[in-house]
C-alpha positions in Angstrom: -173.6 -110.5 -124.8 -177.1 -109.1 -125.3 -177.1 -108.8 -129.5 -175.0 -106.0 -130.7 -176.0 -104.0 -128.3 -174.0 -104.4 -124.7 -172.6 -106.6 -122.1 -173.9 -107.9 -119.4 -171.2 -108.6 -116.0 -171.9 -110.5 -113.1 -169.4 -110.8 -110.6 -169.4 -113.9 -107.8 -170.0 -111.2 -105.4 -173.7 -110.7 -107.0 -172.6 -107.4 -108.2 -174.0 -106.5 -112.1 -172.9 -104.3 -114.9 -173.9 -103.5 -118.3 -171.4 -102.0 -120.6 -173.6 -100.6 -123.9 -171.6 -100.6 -127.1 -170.9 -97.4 -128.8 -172.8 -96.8 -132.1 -173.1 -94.0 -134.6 -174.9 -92.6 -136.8 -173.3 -93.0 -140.4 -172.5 -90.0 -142.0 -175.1 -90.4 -144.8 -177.7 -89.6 -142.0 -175.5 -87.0 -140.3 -171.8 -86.2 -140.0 -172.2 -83.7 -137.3 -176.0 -84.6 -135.5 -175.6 -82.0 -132.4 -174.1 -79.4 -134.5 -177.4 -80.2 -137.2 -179.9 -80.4 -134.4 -178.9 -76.8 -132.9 -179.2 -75.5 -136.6 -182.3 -77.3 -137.8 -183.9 -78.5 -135.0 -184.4 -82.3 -133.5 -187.2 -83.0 -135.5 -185.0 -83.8 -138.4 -184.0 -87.1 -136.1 -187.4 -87.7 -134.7 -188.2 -90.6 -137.7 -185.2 -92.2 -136.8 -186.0 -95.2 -134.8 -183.7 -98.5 -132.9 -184.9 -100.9 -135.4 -183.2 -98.7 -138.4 -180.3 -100.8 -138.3 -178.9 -99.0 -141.6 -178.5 -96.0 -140.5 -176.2 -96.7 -137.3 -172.7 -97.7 -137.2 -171.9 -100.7 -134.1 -168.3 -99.9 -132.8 -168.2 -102.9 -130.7 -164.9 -102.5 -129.1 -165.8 -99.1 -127.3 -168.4 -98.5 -124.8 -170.7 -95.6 -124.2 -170.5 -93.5 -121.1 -172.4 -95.1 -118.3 -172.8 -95.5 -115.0 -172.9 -98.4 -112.1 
């Protein structure tokens, strides 16, 4: 596990793999962010920042897109 964040794999064959956990934003920030961002721009997100713990949602038991 690295924090909240993702998991780390490592296979006996020396092969590694990260899965990141899918978060959110919460809806008081945004219920639709790409929809907002193509109406008002991205600057509305540009304060936002990985330490703002408050204003994302973990959903630990999903994983986000990736790749190996």
């Amino acid at each position: 596990m690295i924090y909240d964040q993702a998991m780390n794999v490592e296979l006996e064959n020396g092969q590694r793999f990260i899965s990141n956990f899918k978060y959110t934003l919460k809806d008081d920030v945004s219920k639709d962010p790409f929809q907002e961002a193509k109406k008002n721009g991205i600057s509305m997100f540009e304060l936002i920042e990985t330490s703002d713990y408050d204003k994302f949602k973990s959903e630990c038991n999903s994983s986000m897109v990736g790749f190996v």
